[in-house]
C-alpha positions in Angstrom: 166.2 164.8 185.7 169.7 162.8 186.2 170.6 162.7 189.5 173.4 159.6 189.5 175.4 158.3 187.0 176.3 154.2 186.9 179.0 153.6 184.5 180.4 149.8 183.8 184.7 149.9 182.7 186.1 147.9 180.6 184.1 148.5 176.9 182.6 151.4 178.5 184.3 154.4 180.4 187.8 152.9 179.4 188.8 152.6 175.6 190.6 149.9 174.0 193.9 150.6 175.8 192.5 150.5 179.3 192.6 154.1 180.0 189.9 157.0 180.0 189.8 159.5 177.7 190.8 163.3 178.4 187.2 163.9 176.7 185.3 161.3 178.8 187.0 163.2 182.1 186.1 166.6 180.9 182.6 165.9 180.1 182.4 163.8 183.4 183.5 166.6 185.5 182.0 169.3 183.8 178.3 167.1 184.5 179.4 167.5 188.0 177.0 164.6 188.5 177.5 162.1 191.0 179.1 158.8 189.4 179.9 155.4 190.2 181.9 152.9 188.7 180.0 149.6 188.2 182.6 146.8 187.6 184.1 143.4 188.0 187.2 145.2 188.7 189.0 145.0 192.1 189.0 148.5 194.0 192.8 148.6 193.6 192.1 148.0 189.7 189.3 150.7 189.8 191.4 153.4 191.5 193.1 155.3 189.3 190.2 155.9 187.2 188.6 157.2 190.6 191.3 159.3 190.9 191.5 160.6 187.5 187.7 161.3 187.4 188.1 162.7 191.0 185.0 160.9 192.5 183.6 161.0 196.0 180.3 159.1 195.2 180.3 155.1 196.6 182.0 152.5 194.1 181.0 149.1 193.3 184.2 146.8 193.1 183.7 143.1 191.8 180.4 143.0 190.1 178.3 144.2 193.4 181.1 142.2 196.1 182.0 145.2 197.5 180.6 148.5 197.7 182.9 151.5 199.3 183.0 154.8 199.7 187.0 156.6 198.7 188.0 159.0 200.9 190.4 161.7 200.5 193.8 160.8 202.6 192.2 157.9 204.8 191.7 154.2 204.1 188.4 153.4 202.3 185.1 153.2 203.7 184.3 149.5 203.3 180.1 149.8 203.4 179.2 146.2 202.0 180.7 142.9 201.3 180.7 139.7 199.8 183.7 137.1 199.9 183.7 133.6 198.7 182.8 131.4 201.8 186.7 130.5 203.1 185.2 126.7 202.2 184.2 127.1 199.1 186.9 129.6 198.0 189.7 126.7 199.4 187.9 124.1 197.9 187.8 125.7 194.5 191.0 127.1 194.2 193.0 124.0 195.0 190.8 122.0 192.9 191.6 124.4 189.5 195.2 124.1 190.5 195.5 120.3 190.5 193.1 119.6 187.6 194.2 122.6 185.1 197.5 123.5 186.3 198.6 125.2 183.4 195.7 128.2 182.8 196.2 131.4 183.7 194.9 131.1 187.5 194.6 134.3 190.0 192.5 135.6 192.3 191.6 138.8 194.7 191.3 139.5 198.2 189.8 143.4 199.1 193.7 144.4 198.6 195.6 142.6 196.6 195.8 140.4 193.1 197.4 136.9 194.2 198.5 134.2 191.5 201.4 131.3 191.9 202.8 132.1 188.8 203.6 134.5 186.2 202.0 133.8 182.7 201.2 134.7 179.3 197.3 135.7 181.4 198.9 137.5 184.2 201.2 139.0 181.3 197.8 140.6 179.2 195.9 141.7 182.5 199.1 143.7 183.5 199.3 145.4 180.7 195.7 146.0 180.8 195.1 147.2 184.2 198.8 148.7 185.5 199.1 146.2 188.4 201.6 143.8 189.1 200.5 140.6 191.3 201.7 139.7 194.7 203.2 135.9 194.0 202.0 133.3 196.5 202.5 129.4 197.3 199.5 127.1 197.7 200.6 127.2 201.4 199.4 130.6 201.7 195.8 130.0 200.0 194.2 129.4 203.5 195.4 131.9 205.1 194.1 134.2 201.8 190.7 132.0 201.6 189.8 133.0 205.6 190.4 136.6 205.1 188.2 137.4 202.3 188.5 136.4 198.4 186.2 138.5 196.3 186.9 136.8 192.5 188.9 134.2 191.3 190.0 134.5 187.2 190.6 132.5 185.0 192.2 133.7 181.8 192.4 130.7 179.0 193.0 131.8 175.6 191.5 128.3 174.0 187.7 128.9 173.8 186.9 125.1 173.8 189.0 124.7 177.2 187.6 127.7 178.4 184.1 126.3 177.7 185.8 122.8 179.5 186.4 124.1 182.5 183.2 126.3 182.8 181.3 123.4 182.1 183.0 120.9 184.8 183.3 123.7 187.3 179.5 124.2 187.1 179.0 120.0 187.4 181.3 120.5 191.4 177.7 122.2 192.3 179.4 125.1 194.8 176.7 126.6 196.4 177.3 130.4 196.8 179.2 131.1 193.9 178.2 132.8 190.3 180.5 131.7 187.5 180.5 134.3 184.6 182.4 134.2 181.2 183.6 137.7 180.5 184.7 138.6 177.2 186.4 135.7 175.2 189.0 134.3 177.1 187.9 135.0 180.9 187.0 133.0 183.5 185.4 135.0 186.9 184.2 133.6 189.6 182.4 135.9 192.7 180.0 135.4 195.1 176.2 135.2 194.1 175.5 138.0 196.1 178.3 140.1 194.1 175.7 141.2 191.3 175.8 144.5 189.6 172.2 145.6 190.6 172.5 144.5 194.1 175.1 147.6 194.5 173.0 150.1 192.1 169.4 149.1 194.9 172.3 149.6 198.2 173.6 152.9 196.9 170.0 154.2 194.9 168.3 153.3 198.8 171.2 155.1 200.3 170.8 158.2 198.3 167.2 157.8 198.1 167.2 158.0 194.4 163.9 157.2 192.1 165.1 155.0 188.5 164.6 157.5 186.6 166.7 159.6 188.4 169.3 157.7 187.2 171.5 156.4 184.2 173.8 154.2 183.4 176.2 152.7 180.8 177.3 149.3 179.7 178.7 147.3 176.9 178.3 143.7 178.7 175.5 140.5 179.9 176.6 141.1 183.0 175.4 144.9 183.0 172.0 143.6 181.4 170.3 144.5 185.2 172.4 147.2 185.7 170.0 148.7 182.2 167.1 147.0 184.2 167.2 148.7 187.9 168.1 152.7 186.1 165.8 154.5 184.1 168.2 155.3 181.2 170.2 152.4 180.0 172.7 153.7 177.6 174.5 151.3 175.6 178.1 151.2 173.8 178.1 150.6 170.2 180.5 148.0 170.5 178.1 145.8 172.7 176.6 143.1 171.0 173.2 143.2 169.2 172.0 141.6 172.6 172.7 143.9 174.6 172.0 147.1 172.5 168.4 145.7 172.6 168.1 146.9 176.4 169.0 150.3 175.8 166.9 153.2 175.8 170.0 155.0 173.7 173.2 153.5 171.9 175.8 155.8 171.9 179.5 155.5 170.4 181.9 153.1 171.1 184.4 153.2 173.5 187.3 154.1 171.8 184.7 157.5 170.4 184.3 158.9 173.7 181.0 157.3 173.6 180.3 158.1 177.1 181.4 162.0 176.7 178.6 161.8 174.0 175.8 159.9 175.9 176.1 162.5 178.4 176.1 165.2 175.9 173.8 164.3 173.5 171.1 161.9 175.2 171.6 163.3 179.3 172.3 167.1 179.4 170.8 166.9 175.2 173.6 169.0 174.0 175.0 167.8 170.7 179.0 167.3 170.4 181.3 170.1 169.1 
């Protein structure tokens, strides 16, 4: 039996326009099952989804960087986290800025989306997500670096440069950090103890849950040991050939309600209408 439900965003509970579906939130809150939202996502990205869903269970924000628990008129319960190390987040940073100063550069502290500049990258995530960015100097990187940055993205829309700067960035050796293409054109860039399963074994010890109490869905590489650590892995049928091979069950796409249906058909195993 289902006890918790793990569900990646982007290619998964949200369609191609970056929203949720009325039938994915009906079907969600008519589970009434416990759900958390696996993503690289910032909390501030994640939240209205969390609102709209009306969850209470803990959220993973960043890729496993920060686990916290919303909470009905009060400030979030912060239960785990994992900046950058202020060096290493300083250090890279300033080095993207001087040696590609013209890709789409921006990164995250718990709170807020910082970049130096508005850009054709900035423009596509703010129509993707809703969110505007705070704009910053380079003056004010240190001060961002010692309080905590969870991600820094990279949004390059030239897949050879984009391959560049992945490939040199991996040759600087930073200790600490996991460098992850996402998609086609983004760059992100967390701590290596912000990983997807990490935040599925802190909230399934938590909650004392068994794997196959659980399931979860996911469209991406990165959600490759989210499928590992749950005992049903349900996959998207927009994910890649790859990644439909660690599913138990392939549901439809995003942009089908295909998490509506996962729950329907291969969870509560009630066909659709």
């Amino acid at each position: 039996m289902i006890k918790h439900l793990f569900l990646d965003m982007d290619g998964t509970l949200l369609n191609s326009q970056g929203t949720v579906s009325q039938k994915n939130i009906s079907v969600l809150q008519q589970s009434a099952l416990p759900t958390t939202l696996v993503s690289a996502r910032a909390p501030i990205e994640m939240a209205p989804a969390i609102g709209q869903l009306g969850l209470t269970a803990p959220q993973i924000g960043f890729n496993g960087g920060i686990i916290f628990q919303p909470q009905l008129d009060a400030p979030t319960k912060i239960m785990e986290a994992h900046p950058i190390k202020e060096a290493t987040s300083f250090l890279l940073l300033s080095w993207l800025a001087e040696n590609f100063p013209t890709i789409s550069l921006s990164y995250y502290t718990k709170d807020h989306w910082l970049t130096t500049k508005n850009d054709a990258g900035i423009e596509l995530e703010t129509k993707l997500t809703g969110l505007q960015p705070t704009l910053t100097t380079d003056t004010d990187l240190a001060q961002h670096a010692q309080a905590g940055i969870f991600k820094v993205m990279l949004i390059v829309f030239d897949k050879n440069l984009l391959l560049k700067i992945q490939a040199e960035l991996t040759n600087l050796n930073l200790t600490g950090i996991v460098i992850q293409q996402s998609g086609t054109m983004y760059l992100e860039i967390t701590s290596e103890r912000a990983q997807k399963s990490h935040g599925l074994a802190f909230i399934m010890d938590q909650e004392q849950l068994l794997p196959e109490e659980t399931a979860a869905f996911g469209d991406g590489h990165n959600d490759l040991p989210m499928f590992a650590a749950v005992g049903t892995p349900i996959v998207m049928d927009n994910a890649l050939e790859v990644i439909k091979s660690a599913g138990k069950f392939i549901t439809k796409s995003n942009d089908e309600d295909g998490v509506a249906y996962g729950i329907e058909t291969f969870i509560q195993g009630q066909p659709l209408a």
